[in-house]
Each structure stands twice: as structure tokens, then as C-alpha cells.
C-alpha positions as CSV (number, residue, x, y, z in Angstrom):
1,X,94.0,126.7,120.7
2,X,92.7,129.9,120.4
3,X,92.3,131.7,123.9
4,X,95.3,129.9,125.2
5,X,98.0,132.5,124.3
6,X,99.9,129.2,122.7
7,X,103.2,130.9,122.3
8,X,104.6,128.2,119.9
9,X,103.8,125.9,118.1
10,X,106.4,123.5,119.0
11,X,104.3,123.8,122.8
12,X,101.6,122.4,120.8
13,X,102.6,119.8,119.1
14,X,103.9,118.3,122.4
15,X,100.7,118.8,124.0
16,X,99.6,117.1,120.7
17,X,101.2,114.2,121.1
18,X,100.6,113.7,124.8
19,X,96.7,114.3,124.8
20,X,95.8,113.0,121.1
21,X,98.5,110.5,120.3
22,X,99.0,109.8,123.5
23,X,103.1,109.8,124.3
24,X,103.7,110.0,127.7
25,X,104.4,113.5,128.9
26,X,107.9,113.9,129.2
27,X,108.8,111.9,125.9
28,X,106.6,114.3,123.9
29,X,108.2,117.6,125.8
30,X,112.1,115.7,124.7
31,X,110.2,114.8,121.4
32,X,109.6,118.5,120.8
33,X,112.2,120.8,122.2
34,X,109.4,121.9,125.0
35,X,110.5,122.8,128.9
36,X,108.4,121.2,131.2
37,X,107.2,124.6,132.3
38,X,106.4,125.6,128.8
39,X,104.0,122.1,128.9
40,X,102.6,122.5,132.0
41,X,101.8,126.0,131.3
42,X,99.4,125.5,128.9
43,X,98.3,122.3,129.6
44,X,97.0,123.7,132.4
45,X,95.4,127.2,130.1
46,X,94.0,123.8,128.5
47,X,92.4,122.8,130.9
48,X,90.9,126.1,132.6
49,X,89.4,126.9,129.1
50,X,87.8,122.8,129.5
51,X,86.1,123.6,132.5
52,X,84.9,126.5,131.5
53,X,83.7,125.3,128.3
54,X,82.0,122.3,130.0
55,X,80.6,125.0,132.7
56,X,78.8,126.6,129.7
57,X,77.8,123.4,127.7
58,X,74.7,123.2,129.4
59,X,73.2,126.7,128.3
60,X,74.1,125.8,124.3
61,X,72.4,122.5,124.6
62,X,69.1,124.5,126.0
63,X,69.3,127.1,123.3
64,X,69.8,124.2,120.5
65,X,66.8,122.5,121.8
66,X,64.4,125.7,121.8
């Protein structure tokens, strides 16, 4: 999570549990103590640094191949 500012860890375990166990959204955010504004903060920090990631994939897969 690093580059997410994940200010708890409680945040990510719900965000845990929704994107890797697959709970639904608000269950996990009950499940774990977690506002839905505390979720959907950095769910969406999530996935800012996906695209971004996935914006820069193809450069990597270049330099691998050279």
C-alpha cells in the first residue's frame, strides 16, 4: 500500500476484504470499524496508483525485453 498514505490498518483490511475476499463493500467497512469515507478514500488512492501503474507497464515490459 505503499504510496497510498493508508492511514490504518483497519482501512486496509476492509479494502482487503472487499477487493481480495471479496465481501461486499459496506459489510467489510461494518466488518472493520471503517466510515465509508475512510473506504472510498483510499479505494479511490487505489485505484489512481492502478492506472498509473498500468499507464507505465508498457515501458517495463520494453526494458525487460531489451
Amino acid at each position: 500500500m505503499a504510496g497510498t498514505r493508508a492511514d490504518s490498518q483497519r482501512v486496509v483490511d476492509s479494502l482487503r476484504a472487499h477487493l481480495v475476499d471479496g465481501q461486499d463493500a459496506k459489510v467489510a467497512q461494518a466488518k472493520h470499524g471503517v466510515s465509508a469515507s475512510e473506504f472510498s478514500r483510499l479505494y479511490k488512492s487505489l485505484r489512481v496508483q492502478h492506472v498509473r501503474a498500468m499507464s507505465l507497464a508498457p515501458f517495463y515490459s520494453l526494458a525487460q525485453q531489451a
